[in-house]
C-alpha positions as CSV (number, residue, x, y, z in Angstrom):
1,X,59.9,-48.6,1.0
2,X,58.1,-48.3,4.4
3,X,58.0,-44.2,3.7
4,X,56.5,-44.7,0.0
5,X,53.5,-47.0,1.2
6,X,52.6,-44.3,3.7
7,X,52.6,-41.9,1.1
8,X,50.6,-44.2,-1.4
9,X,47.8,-45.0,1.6
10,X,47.6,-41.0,2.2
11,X,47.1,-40.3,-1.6
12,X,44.5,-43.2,-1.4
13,X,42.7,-41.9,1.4
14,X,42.7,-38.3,0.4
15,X,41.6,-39.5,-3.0
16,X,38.7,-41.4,-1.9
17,X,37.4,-38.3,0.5
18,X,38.0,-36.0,-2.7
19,X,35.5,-38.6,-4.2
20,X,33.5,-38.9,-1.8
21,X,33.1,-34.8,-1.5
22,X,32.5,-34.5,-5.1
23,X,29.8,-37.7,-5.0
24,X,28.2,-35.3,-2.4
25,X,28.6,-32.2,-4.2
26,X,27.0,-33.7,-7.4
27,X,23.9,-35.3,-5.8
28,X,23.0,-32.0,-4.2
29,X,23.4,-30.6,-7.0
30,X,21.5,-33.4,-8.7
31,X,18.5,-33.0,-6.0
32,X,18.5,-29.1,-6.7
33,X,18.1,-29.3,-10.0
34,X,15.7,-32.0,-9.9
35,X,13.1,-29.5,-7.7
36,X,14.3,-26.7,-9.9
37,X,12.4,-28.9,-13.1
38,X,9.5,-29.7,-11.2
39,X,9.1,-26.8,-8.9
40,X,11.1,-23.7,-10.7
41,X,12.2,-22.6,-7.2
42,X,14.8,-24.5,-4.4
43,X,14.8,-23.9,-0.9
44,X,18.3,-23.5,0.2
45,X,20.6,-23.1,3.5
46,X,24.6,-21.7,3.9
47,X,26.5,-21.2,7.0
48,X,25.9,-17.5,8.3
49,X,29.7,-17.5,7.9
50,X,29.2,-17.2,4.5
51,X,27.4,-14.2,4.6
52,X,29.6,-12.0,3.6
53,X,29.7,-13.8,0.1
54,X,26.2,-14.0,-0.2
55,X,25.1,-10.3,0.5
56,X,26.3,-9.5,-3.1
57,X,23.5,-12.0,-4.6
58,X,20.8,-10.6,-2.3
59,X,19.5,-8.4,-5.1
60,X,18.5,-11.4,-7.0
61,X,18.1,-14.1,-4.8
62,X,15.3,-14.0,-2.2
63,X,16.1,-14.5,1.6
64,X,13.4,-15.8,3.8
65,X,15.1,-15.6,7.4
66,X,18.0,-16.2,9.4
67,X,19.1,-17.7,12.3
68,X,22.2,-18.2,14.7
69,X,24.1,-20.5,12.5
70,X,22.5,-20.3,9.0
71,X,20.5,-18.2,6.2
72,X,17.5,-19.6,4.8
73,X,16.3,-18.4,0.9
74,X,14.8,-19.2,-2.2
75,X,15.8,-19.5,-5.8
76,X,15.4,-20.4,-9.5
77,X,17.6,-22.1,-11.8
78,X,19.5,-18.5,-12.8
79,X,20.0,-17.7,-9.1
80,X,21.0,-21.7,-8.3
81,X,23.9,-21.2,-10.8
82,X,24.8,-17.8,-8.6
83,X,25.1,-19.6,-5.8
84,X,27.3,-22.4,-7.1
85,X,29.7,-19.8,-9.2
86,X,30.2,-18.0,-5.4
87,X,31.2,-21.6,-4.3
88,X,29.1,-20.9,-1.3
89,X,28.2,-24.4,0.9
90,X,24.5,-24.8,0.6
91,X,21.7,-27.7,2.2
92,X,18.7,-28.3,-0.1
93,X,15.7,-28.3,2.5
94,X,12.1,-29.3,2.0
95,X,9.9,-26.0,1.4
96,X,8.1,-24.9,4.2
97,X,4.9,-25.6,2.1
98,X,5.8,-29.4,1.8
99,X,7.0,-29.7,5.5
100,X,2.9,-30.8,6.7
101,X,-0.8,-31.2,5.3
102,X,-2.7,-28.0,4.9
103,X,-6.5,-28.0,6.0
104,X,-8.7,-26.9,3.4
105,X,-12.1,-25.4,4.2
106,X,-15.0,-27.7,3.1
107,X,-17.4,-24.6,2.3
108,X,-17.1,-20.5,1.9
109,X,-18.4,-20.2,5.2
110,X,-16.0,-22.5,7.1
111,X,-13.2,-19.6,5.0
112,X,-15.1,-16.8,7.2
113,X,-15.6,-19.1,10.4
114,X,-11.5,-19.8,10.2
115,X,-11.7,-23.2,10.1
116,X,-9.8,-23.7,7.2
117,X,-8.1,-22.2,4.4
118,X,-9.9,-21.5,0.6
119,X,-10.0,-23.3,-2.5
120,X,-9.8,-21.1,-5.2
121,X,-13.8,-21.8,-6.1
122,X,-14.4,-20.6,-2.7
123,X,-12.2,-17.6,-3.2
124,X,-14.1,-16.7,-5.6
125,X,-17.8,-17.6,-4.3
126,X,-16.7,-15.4,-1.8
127,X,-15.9,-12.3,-3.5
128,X,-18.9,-13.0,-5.8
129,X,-21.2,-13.0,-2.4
130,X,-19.8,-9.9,-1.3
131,X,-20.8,-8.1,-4.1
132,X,-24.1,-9.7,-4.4
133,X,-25.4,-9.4,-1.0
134,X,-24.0,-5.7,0.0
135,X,-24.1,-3.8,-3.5
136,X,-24.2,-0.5,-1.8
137,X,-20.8,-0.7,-0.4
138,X,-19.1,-3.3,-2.2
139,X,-17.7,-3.3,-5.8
140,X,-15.0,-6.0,-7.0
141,X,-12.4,-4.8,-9.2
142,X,-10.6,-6.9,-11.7
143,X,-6.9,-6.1,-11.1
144,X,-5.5,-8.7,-14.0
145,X,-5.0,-12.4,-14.6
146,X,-2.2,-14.1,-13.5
147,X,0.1,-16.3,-16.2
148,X,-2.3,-19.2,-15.8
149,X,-5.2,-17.0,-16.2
150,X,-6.4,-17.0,-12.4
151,X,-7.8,-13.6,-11.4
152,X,-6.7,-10.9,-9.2
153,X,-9.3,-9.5,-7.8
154,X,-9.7,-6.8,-4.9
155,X,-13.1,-5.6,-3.1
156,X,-13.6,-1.6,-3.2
157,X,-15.4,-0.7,0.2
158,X,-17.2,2.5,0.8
159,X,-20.7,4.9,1.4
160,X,-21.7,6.4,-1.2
161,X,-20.3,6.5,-5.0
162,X,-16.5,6.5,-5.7
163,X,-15.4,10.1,-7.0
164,X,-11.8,10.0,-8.2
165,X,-9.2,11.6,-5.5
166,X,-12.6,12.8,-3.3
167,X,-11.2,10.2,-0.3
168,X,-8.2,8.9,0.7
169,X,-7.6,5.4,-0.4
170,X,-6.4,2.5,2.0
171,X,-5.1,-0.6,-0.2
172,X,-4.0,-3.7,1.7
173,X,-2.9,-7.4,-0.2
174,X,-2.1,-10.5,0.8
175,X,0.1,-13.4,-0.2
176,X,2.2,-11.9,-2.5
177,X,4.6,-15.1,-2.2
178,X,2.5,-17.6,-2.6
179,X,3.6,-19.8,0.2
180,X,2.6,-17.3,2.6
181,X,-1.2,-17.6,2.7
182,X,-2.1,-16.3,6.2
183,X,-2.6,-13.0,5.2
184,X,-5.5,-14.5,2.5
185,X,-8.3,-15.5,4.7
186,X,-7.6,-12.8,7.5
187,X,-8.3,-10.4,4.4
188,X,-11.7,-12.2,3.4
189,X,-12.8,-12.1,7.2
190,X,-11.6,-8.9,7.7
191,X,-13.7,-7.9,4.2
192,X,-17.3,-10.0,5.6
193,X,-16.7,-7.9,9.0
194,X,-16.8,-4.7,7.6
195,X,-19.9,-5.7,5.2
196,X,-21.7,-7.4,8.3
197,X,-20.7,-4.6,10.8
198,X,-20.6,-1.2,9.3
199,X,-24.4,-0.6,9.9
200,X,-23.9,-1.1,13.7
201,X,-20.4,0.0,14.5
202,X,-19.6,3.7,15.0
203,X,-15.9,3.3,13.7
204,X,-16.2,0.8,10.9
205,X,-18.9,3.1,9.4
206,X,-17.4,6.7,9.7
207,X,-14.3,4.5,7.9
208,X,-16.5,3.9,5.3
209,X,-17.9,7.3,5.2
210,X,-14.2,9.1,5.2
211,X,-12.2,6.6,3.3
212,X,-12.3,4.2,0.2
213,X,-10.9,0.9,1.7
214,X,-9.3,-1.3,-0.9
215,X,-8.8,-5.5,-0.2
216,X,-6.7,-7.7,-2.3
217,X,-6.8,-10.8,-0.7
218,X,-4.8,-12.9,-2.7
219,X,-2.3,-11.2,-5.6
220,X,-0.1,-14.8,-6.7
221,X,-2.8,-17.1,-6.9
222,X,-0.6,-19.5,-9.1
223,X,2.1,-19.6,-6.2
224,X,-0.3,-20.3,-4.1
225,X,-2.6,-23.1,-5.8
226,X,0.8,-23.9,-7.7
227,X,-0.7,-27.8,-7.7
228,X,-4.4,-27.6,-7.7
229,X,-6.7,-25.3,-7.3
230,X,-8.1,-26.9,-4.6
231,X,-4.9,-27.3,-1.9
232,X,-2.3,-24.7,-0.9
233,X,0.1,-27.4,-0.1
234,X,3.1,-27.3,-2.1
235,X,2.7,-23.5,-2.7
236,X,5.7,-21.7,-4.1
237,X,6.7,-18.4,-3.0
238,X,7.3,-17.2,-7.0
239,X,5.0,-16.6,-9.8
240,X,5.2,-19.4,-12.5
241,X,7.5,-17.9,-14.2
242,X,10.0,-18.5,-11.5
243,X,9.7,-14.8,-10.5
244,X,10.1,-13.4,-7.0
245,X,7.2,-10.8,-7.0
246,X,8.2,-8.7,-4.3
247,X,11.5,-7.9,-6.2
248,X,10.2,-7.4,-9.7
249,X,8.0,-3.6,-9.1
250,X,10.1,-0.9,-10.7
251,X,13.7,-0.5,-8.5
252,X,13.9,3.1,-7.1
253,X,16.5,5.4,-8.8
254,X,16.7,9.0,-7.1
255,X,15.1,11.4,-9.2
256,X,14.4,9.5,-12.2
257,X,11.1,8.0,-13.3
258,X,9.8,4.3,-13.7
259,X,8.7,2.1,-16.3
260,X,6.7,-1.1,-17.4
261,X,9.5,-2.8,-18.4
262,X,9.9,-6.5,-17.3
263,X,7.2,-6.7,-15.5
264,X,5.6,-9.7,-14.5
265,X,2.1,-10.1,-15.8
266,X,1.0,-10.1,-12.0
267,X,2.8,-6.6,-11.4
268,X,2.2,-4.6,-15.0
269,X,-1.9,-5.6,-13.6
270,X,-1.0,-4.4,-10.0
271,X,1.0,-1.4,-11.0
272,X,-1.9,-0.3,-13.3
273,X,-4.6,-0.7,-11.1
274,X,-2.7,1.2,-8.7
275,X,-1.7,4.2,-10.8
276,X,-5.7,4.3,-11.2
277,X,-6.3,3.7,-7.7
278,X,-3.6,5.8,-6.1
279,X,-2.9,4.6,-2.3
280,X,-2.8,6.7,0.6
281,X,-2.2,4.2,2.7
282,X,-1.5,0.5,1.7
283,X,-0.1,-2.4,3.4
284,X,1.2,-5.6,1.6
285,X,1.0,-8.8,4.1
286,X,3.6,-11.5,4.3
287,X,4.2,-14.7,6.4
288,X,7.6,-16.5,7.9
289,X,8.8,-13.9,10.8
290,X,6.5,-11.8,12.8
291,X,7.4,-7.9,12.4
292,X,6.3,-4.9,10.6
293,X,8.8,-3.2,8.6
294,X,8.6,0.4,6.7
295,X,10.6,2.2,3.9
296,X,13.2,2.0,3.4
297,X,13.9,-1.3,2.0
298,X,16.5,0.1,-0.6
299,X,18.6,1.5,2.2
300,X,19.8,1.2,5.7
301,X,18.7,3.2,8.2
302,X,22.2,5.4,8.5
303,X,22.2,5.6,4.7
304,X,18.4,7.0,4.4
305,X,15.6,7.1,5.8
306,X,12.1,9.0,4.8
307,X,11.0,12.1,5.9
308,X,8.0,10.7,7.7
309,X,10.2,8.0,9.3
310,X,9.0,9.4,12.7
311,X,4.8,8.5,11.8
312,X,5.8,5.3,10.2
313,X,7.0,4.5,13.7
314,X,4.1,5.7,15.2
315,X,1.9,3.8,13.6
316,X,3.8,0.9,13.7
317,X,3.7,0.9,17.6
318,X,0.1,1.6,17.8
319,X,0.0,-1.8,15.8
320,X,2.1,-3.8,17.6
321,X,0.6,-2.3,21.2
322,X,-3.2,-3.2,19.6
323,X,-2.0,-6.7,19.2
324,X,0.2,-7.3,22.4
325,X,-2.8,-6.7,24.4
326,X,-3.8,-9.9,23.5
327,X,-0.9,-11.7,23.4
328,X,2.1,-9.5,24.6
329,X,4.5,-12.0,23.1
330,X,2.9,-11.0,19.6
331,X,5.1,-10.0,16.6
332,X,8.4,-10.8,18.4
333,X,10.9,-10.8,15.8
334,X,12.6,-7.6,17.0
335,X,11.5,-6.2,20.8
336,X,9.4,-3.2,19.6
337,X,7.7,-5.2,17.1
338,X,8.6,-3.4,14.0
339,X,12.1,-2.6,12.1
340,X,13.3,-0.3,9.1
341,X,13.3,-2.0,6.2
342,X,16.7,-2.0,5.3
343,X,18.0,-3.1,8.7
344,X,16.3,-6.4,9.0
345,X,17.4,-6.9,5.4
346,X,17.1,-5.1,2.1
347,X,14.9,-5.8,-0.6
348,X,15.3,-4.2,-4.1
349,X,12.4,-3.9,-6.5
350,X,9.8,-4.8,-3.3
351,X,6.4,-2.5,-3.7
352,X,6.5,-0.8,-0.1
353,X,9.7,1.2,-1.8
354,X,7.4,1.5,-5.3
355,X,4.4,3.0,-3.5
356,X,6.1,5.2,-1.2
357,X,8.5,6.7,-3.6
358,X,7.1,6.5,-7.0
359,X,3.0,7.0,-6.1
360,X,3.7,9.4,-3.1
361,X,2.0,7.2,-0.7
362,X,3.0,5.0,2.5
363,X,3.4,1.9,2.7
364,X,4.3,-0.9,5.2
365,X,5.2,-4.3,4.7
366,X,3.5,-7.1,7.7
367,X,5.1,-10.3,8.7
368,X,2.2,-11.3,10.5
369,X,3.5,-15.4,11.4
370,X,6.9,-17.0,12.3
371,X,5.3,-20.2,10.5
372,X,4.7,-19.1,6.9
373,X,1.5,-21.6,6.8
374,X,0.4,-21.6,10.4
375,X,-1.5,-24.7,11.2
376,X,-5.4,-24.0,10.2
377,X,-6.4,-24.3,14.0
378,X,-4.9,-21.0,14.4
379,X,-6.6,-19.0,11.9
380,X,-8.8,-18.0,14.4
381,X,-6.1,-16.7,16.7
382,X,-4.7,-14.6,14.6
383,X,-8.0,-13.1,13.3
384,X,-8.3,-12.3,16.6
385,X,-4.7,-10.8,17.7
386,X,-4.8,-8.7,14.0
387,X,-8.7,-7.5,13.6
388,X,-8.7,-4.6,15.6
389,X,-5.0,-3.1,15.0
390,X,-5.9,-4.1,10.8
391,X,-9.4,-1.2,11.6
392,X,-7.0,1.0,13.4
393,X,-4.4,1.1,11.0
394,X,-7.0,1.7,8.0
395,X,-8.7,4.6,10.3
396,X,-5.2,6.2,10.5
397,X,-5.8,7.6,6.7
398,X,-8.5,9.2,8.2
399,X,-6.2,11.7,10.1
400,X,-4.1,14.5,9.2
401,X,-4.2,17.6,6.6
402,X,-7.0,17.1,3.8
403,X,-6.3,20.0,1.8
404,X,-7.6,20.9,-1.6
405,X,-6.0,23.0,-4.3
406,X,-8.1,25.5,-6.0
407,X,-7.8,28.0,-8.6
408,X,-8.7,31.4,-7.0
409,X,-10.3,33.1,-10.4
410,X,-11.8,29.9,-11.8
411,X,-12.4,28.1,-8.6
412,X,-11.5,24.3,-10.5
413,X,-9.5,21.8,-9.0
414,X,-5.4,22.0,-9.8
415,X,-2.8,18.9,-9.1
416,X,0.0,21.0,-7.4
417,X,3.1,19.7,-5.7
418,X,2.5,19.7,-1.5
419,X,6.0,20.0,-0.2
420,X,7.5,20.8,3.3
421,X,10.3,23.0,2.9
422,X,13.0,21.9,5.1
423,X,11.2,18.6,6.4
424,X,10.9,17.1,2.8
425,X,14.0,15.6,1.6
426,X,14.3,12.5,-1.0
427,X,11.3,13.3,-3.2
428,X,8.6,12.7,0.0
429,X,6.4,15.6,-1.2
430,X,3.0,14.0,-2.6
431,X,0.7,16.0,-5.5
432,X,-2.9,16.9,-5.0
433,X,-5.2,14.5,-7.0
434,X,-5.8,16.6,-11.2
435,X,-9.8,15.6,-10.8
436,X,-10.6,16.6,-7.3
437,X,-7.7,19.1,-6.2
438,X,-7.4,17.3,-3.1
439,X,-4.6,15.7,-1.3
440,X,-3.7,13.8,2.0
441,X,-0.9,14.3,4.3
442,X,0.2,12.2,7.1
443,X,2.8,13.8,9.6
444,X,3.9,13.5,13.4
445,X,2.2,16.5,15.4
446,X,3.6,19.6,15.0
447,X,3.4,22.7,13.0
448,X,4.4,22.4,9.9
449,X,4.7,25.3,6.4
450,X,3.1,23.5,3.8
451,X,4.3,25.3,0.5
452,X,1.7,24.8,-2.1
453,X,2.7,25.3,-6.0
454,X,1.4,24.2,-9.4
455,X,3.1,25.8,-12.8
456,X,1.4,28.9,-14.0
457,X,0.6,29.7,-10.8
458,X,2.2,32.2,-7.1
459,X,3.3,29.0,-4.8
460,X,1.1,29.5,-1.5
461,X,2.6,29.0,2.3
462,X,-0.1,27.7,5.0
463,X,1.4,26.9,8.4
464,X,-0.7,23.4,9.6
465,X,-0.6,22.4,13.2
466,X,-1.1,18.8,12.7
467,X,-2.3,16.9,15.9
468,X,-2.4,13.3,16.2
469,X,-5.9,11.5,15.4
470,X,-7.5,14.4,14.1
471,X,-8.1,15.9,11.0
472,X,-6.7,19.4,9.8
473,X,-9.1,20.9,6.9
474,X,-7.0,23.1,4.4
475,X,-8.1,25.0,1.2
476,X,-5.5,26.7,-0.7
477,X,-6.3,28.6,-3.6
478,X,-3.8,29.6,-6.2
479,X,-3.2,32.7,-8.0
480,X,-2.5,32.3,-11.7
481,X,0.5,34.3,-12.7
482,X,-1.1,36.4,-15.4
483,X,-4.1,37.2,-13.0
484,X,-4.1,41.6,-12.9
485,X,-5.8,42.3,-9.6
486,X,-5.9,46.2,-11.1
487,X,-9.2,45.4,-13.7
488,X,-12.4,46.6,-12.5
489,X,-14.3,43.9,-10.2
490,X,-17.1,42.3,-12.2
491,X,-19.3,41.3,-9.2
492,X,-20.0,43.3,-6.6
493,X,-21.3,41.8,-2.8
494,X,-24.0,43.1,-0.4
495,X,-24.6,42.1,2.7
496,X,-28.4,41.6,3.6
497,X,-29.5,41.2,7.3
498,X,-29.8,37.4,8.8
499,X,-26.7,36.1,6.5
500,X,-27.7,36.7,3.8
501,X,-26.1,38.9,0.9
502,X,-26.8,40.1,-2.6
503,X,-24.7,39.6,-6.0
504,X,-24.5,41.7,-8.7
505,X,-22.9,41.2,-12.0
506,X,-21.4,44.3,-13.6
507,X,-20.3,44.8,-16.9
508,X,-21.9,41.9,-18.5
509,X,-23.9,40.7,-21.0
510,X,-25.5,37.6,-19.7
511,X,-28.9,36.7,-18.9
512,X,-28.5,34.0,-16.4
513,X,-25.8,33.2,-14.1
514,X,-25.4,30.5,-11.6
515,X,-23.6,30.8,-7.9
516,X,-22.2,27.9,-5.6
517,X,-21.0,28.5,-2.1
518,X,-18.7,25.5,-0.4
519,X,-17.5,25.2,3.5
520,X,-13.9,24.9,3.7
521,X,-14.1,20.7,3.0
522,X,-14.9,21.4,-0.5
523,X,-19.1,20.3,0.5
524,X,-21.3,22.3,-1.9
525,X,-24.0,23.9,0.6
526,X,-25.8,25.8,-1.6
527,X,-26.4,26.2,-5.0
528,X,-28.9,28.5,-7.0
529,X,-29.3,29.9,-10.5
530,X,-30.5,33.3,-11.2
531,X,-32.1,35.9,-14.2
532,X,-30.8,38.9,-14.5
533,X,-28.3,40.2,-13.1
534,X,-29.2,40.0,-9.0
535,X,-29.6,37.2,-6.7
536,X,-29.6,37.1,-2.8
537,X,-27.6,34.2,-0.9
538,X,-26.8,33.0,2.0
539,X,-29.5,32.3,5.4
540,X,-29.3,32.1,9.2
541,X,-27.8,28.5,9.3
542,X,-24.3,30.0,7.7
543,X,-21.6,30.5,10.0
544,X,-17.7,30.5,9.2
545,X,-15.8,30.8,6.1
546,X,-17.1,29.7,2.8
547,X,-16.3,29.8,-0.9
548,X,-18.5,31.3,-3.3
549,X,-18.4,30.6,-7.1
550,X,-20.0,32.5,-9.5
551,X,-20.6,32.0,-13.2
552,X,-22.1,33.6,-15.5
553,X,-24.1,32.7,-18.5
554,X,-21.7,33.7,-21.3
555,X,-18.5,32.6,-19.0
556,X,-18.1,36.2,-19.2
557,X,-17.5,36.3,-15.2
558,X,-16.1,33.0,-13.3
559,X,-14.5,33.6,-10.3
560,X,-14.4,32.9,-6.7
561,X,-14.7,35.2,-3.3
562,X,-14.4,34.2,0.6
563,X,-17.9,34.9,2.2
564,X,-16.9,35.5,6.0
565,X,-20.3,34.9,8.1
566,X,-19.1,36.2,11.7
């Protein structure tokens, strides 16, 4: 008798702790999915224990960090069910959007004097002032609408009129999760210093000059005015659709192309803008650790890395060393300040992957806060820990080989494949741009063979010796297959005294012909059209190697020749 009560109060107890388990179960999951219908997105914890179980979701679900004893992420309803069908122990936390007030800026000025954050009428009085009051350098460029019709807009910096592929391009964007807004008004104060300062500053000006510098300050403007348009409280790291942006740009597949499919409306807008506007260089800026990561995300470092894994580190620690000057405990996520991609944690379908292996440039992705929405206060701080290492970074596009592709009979432009033989691995080549023939190359120093090719044409071999923070000038011009160097030569070239030489056509019937000579940049430094079929080029202020093109009248003669002036 004595032995079946004990039993019975055991079965009790362990009944009622069942219960009481399951009554906690189901009003997490209750609170869950009462966020999920107002919010589309949950904030969630597990045990690091539990790893292991949740790495096999990571492809869909969005991590944000980790610490010691737990693992922090996002997710919407589809992922929610995911976690529950692993049976993984989760905490439902507040969103790091909802955890405090967020200090709005009263005017477009405080945005620029960082004493607040922006509304998005100030946003865009902003951009709409930019334009206005420096139309010489500034354009603004509608990249798309977001789902609730808000645009995505980016300011196009530069001297002088933008000619397609003539400069490399530098593309940095902010706030892709929309709960990580610190990125947005360093971009807009980083976009008024350029306008206000390129006239006196040396650097910001030759930037201008060299490059096309490309600012989109805020690319999920419904995550981040997910309430109003006028707080960035309550911002959600998604789109409104519930869509992780940074894992929805086309997933990398060796050797096999991309598409548009399920994009979000955000990305298709993003990805178009930048197949038009083809990076060089491009950042994408991010909040909630402080560390700069580079490609790959897809991969681990023992599994892959990129052939130019040993500038991406460069650049990083010229980046992190800028910014420790001022504050040494700056970007302190790892010790050197920066990480692979991969090995802090990988991300599949993130754009730093996208650019860098589908549109041949590099990209980085910054963490630039441990506090996703940093207290308005310190805006100004981390203008001022970020401004010089952001011009810095943008001025390394500036640096090594700008080459141009050329054919050698016609002399126009060719897009031909740039590739390092045994240096180059994983599809890292990049092509020279179809409208200008030019390309950009970033590399460690060294000495490098650069094998140049383009179908119909002999593949070319120019040996670079690429030194860091200068420039190496390269012209390569191609020789169609079918070109017989046998036929008889239809101009013939005198040299004159003091430079200067004379050109005559031979064996044709035209009337007129012009002739073009370009230094080794590709600069046209003279140009001059003749009658007959004689004309003298060339003067005392010549010195080096040029290009000269000729054409004649009837297109019976178009070809280039290499003018030596010793």
């Amino acid at each position: 008798m004595r032995v079946t009560f004990i039993l019975f109060v055991f079965s009790l107890v362990l009944s009622l702790g069942l219960q009481a388990q399951e009554s906690s179960v189901d009003s997490l999951k209750a609170k869950a999915d009462e966020i999920l219908m107002s919010r589309g997105e949950v904030y969630l914890s597990i045990p690091k224990t539990q790893k292991k179980a949740f790495l096999p979701l990571v492809t869909d679900i969005s991590p944000d960090r980790e610490n010691d004893s737990s693992i922090y992420f996002y997710a919407n309803k589809n992922q929610f069910r995911k976690v529950i069908d692993q049976g993984l122990s989760y905490r439902v936390l507040t969103a790091p959007s909802m955890l405090g007030p967020v200090k709005m800026a009263l005017s477009a000025d405080e945005v620029l004097l960082a004493k607040g954050y922006p509304t998005y009428p100030q946003y865009l009085e902003l951009m709409l002032r930019f334009k206005t009051e420096y139309p010489e350098i500034c354009r603004i460029d509608t990249i798309g609408y977001s789902i609730d019709g808000r645009l995505i807009l980016a300011v196009r910096l530069q001297n002088g009129e933008y000619v397609r592929g003539d400069k490399p391009i530098v593309f940095i964007s902010s706030s892709m999760h929309g709960d990580e807004p610190l990125g947005y008004p360093l971009m807009l104060m980083l976009i008024n210093h350029f306008l206000e300062n390129s006239q006196t500053s040396p650097q910001l000006s030759e930037i201008l000059d060299k490059l096309v510098l490309i600012i989109n300050p805020l690319s999920n403007p419904d995550g981040s005015y997910f309430y109003s348009d006028t707080t960035l409280y309550g911002s959600i790291r998604q789109n409104k659709n519930s869509v992780d942006l940074n894992r929805n740009f086309p997933y990398i597949r060796l050797g096999q192309p991309y598409s548009h499919t399920l994009l979000e409306k955000e990305n298709e807008a993003m990805v178009n803008y930048m197949e038009k506007y083809r990076p060089s260089l491009s950042a994408n800026l991010h909040g909630g650790a402080e560390v700069l990561n580079y490609p790959w995300d897809s991969w681990y470092s023992n599994e892959l890395v990129h052939a130019d894994n040993d500038w991406f580190i460069e650049i990083c620690k010229d980046y992190v060393d800028t910014c420790r000057i001022r504050d040494p405990s700056y970007l302190d996520t790892y010790p050197e300040g920066y990480v692979f991609g991969g090995d802090w944690y990988k991300v599949f379908g993130g754009r730093q992957d996208f650019v860098t292996y589908y549109l041949k440039g590099r990209e980085l992705t910054m963490e630039l806060s441990d506090t996703k929405i940093p207290a308005a206060s310190q805006l100004a701080f981390y203008w001022n820990l970020n401004r010089q290492a952001f011009v810095d970074l943008i001025q390394k596009a500036e640096f090594g080989i700008y080459g141009r592709v050329i054919d050698s009979i016609s002399g126009e432009n060719i897009a031909a494949k740039i590739e390092i033989p045994g240096y180059d691995k994983n599809e890292s080549y990049i092509f020279s741009d179809s409208a200008s023939g030019r390309f950009f190359r970033y590399l460690p120093g060294g000495v490098y063979n650069v094998q140049i090719s383009a179908s119909g044409y002999h593949s070319k071999n120019i040996s670079a010796q690429v030194i860091p923070g200068e420039r190496v000038q390269m012209l390569a011009a191609l020789v169609p297959l079918d070109f017989n160097p046998n036929l008889p030569s239809q101009i013939i070239i005198r040299s004159l005294a003091g430079n200067e030489f004379e050109i005559e056509l031979q064996n044709d019937e035209s009337e007129v012909f012009t002739a073009e000579m370009y230094d080794l940049t590709g600069r046209k430094v003279q140009e001059k059209i003749f009658i007959g079929k004689t004309g003298i080029m060339g003067g005392l202020n010549l010195n080096g190697i040029y290009v000269l093109k000729v054409i004649s009248d009837r297109q019976n003669v178009k070809r280039l020749v290499y003018i030596d002036f010793q």
